[in-house]
KENUZA-86441 format. One record per residue: residue number from 1; residue in three letters; chain; x, y, z of N, C-alpha, C in turn. Coordinates in pm, whole numbers, plus 50000, padded with zeros to 5 digits. Each point is the difference from the previous one (the first is absolute). Last residue first. Example, Ala and Ser with C-alpha at 12.3 -4.5 7.8 and 13.67 -1.06 7.14 Angstrom:
residues 2
{pt 2 SER A {51285 49775 50708} {50082 50119 50006} {49923 50109 50073}},
{pt 1 ALA A {50029 49428 49993} {49911 50119 50000} {50090 50120 50000}},
//
This chain:
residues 99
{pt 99 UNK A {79398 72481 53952} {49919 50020 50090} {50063 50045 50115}},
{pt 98 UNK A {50182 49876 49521} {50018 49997 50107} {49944 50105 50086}},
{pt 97 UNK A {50112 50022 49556} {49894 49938 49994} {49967 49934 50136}},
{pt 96 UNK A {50285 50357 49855} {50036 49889 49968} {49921 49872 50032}},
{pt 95 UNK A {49982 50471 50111} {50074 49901 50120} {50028 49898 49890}},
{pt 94 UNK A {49733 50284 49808} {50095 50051 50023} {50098 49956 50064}},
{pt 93 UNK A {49555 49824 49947} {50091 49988 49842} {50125 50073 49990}},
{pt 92 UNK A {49721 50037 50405} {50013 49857 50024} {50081 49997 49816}},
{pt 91 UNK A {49801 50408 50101} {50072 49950 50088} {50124 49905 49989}},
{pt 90 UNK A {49620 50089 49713} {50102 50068 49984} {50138 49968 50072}},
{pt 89 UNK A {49565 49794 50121} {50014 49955 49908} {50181 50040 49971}},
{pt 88 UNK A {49752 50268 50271} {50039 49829 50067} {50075 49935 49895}},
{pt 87 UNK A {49755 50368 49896} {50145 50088 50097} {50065 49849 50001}},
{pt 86 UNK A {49595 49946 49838} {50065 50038 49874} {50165 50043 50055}},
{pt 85 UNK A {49591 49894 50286} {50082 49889 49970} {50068 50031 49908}},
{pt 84 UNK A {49835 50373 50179} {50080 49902 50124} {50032 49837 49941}},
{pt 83 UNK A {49705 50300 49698} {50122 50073 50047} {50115 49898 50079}},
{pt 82 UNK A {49549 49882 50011} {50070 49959 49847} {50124 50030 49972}},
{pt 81 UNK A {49751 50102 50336} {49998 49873 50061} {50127 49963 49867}},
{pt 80 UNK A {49791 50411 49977} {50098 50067 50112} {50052 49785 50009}},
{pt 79 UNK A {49629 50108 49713} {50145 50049 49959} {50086 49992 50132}},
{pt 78 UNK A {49610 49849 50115} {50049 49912 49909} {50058 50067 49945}},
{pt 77 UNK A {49882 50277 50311} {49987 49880 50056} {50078 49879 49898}},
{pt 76 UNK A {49743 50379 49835} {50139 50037 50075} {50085 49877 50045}},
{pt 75 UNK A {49559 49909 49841} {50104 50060 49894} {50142 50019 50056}},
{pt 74 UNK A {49631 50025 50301} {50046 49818 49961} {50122 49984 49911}},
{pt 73 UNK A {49829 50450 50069} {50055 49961 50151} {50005 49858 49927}},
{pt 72 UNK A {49705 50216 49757} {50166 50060 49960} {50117 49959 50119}},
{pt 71 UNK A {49522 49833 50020} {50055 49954 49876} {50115 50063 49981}},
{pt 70 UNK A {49734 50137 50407} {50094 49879 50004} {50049 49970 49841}},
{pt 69 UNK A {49793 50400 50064} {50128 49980 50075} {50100 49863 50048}},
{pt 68 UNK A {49638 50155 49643} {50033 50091 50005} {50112 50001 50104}},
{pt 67 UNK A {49704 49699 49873} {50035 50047 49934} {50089 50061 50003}},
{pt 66 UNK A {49764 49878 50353} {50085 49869 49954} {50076 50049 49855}},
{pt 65 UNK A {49691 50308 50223} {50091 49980 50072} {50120 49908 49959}},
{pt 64 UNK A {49581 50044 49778} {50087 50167 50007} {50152 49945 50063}},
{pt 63 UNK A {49665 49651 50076} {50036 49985 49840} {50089 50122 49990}},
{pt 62 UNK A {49817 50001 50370} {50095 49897 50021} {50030 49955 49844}},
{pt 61 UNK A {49674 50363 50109} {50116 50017 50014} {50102 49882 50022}},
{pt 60 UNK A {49556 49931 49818} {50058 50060 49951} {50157 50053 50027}},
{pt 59 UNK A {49743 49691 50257} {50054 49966 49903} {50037 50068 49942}},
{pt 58 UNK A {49802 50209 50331} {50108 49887 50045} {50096 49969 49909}},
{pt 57 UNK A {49569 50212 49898} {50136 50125 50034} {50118 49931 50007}},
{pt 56 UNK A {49591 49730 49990} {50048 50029 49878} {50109 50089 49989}},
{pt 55 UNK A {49804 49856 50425} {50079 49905 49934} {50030 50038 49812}},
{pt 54 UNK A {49750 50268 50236} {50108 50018 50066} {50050 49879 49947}},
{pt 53 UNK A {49612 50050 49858} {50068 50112 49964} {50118 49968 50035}},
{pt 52 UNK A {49718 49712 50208} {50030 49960 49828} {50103 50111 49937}},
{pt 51 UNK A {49768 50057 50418} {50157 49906 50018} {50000 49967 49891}},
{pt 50 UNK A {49692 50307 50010} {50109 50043 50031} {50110 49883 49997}},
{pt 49 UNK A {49562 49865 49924} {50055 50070 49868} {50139 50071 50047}},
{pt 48 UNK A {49813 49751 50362} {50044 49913 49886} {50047 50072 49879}},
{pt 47 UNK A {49771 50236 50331} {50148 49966 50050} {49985 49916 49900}},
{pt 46 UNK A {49570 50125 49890} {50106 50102 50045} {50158 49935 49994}},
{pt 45 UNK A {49681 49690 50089} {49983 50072 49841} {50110 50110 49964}},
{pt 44 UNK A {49822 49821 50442} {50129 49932 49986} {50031 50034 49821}},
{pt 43 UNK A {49617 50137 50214} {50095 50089 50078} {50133 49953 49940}},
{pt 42 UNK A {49547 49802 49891} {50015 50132 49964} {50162 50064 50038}},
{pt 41 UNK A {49933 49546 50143} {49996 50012 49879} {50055 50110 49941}},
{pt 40 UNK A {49844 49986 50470} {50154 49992 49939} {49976 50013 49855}},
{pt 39 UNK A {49613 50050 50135} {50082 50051 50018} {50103 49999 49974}},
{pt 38 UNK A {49723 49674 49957} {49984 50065 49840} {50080 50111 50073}},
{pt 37 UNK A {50000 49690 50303} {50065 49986 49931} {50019 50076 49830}},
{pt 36 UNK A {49711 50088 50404} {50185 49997 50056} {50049 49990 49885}},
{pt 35 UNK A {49557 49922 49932} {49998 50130 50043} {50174 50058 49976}},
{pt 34 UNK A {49826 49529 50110} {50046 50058 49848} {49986 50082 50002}},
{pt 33 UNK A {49964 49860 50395} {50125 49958 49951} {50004 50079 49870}},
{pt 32 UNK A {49606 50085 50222} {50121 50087 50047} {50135 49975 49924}},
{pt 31 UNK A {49604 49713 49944} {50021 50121 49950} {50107 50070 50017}},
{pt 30 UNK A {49980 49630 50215} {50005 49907 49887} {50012 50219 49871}},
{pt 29 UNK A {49843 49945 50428} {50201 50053 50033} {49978 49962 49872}},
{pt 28 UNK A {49550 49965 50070} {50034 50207 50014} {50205 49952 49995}},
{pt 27 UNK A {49780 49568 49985} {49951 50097 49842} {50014 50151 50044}},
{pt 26 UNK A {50061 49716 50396} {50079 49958 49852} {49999 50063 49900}},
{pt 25 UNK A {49689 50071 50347} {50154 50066 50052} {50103 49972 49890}},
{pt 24 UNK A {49559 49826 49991} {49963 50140 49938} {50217 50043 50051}},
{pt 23 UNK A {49893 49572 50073} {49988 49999 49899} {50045 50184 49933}},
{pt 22 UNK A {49934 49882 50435} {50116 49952 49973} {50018 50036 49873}},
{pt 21 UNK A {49619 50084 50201} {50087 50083 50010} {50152 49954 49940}},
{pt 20 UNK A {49634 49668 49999} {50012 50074 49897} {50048 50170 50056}},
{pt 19 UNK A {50024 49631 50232} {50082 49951 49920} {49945 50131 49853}},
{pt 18 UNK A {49867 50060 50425} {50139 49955 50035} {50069 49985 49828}},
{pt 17 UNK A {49550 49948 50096} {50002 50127 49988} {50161 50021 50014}},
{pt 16 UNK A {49857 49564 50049} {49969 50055 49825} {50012 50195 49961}},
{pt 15 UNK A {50086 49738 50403} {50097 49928 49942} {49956 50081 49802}},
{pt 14 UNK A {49711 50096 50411} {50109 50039 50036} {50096 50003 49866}},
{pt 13 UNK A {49600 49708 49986} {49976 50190 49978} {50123 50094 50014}},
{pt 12 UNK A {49990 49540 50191} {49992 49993 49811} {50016 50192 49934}},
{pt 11 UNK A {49927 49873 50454} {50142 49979 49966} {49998 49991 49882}},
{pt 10 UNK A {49571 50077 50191} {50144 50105 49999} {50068 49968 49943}},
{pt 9 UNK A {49729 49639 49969} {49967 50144 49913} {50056 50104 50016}},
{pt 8 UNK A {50110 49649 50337} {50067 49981 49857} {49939 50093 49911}},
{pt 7 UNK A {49844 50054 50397} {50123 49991 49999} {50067 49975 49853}},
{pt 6 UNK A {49512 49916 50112} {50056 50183 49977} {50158 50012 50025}},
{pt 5 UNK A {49873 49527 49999} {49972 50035 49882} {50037 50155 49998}},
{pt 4 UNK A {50052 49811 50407} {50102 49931 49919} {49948 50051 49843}},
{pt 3 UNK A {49695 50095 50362} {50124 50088 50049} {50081 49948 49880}},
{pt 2 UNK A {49610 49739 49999} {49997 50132 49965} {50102 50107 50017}},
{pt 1 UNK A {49992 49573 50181} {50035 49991 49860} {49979 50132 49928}},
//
């Protein structure tokens, strides 16, 4: 009976030294993690103000752009549409109203 008790006081001893490496292994990644993460943080600060910039250039030139080449291009577009039905129109009052 004596062999069965220093057995289990190991095994207890084992399970508690076991369990508190475990512990200590948790709380050093549990660190590390946040370590990682106030990193990024720090790092991701940066690129966000750039992709903010850059999405402001974006918009700016698609407002430049829309101004400036599509609004006189749509324009065109609807005289030239307006034209072709005014020819049509003409056309068709010249024939005698016959298509």
């Amino acid at each position: 009976m004596e062999w069965l008790g220093a057995t289990r006081d190991v095994v207890i001893i084992m399970v508690a030294l076991t369990s508190l490496a475990a512990n200590i292994a948790l709380i050093i990644f549990a660190w590390r993690l946040w370590i990682l993460v106030k990193s990024l943080k720090d790092e991701m600060a940066p690129i966000l103000a750039s992709v903010r910039r850059t999405s402001e250039t974006v918009r700016g030139t698609s407002t430049i752009v829309g101004d400036a080449v599509i609004r006189p291009v749509a324009r065109l577009a609807g005289l030239a549409a307006a034209a072709q039905s005014m020819v049509s129109s003409l056309l068709t009052i010249a024939r005698g109203g016959i298509r």
